[in-house]
C-alpha positions as CSV (number, residue, x, y, z in Angstrom):
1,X,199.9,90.2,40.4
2,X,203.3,90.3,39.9
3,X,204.9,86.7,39.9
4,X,208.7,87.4,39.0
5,X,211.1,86.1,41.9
6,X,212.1,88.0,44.7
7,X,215.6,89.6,44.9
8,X,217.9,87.5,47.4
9,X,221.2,89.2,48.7
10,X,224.4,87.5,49.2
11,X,226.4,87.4,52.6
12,X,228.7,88.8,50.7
13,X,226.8,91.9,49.9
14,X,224.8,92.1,53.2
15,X,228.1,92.2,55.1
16,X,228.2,95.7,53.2
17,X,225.8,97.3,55.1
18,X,226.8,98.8,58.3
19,X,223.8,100.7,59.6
20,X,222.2,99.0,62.4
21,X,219.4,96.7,61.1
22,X,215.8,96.0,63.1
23,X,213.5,93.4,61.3
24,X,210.0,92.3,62.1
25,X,208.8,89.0,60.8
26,X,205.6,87.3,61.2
27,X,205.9,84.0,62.4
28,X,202.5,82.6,60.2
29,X,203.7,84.9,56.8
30,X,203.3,82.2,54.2
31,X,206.1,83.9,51.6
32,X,208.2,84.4,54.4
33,X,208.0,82.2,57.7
34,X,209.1,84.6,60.5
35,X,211.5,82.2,61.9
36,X,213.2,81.2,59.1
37,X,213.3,84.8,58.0
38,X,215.0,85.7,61.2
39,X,217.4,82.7,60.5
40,X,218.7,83.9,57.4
41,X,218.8,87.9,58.4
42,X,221.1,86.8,61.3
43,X,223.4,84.6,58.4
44,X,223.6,87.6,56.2
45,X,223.1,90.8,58.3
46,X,226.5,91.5,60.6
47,X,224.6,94.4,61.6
48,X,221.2,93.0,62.7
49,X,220.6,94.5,66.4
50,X,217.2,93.3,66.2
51,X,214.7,90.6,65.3
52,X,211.3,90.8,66.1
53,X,209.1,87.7,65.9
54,X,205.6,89.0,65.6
55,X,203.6,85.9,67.2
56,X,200.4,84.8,65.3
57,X,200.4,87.8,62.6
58,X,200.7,86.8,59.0
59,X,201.6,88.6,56.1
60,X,199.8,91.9,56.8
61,X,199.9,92.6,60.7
62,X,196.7,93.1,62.4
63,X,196.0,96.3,63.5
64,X,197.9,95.4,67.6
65,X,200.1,94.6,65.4
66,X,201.0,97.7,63.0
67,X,200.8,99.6,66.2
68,X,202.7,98.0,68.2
69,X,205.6,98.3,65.2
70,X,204.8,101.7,65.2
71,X,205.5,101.9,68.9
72,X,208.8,100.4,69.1
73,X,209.9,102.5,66.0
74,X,209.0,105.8,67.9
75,X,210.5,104.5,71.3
76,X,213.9,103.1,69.8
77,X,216.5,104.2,71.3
């Protein structure tokens, strides 16, 4: 496994990006709490349109889960 830190972007450099953002989290993922994910992405990302809180799925969604990702990507707008 790969153990090397994870990249973290600035405000400064997520104010930069101006395509309309969607993010699902999973609110049990142990490297990255949904909530507290969601919390930071609305900090750094001016153009979040969309959080997703995916309840009870950790790291790797279940199976609803992937579809139901699947689902709203097909259906956005």
């Amino acid at each position: 496994m790969d153990f090397s830190p994870l990249p973290v972007i600035s405000k400064k450099s997520g104010k930069n990006i101006k395509k309309p953002i969607t993010i699902f989290a999973a609110e049990k993922d142990i490297m990255f709490p949904g909530k507290k994910l969601i919390k930071r992405a609305k900090q750094v990302f001016p153009s979040l349109e969309e959080a997703v809180l995916l309840e009870e799925s950790k790291h790797v969604p279940s199976t609803e889960g992937f579809e139901f990702i699947e689902n709203m990507i097909l259906n956005a707008k």
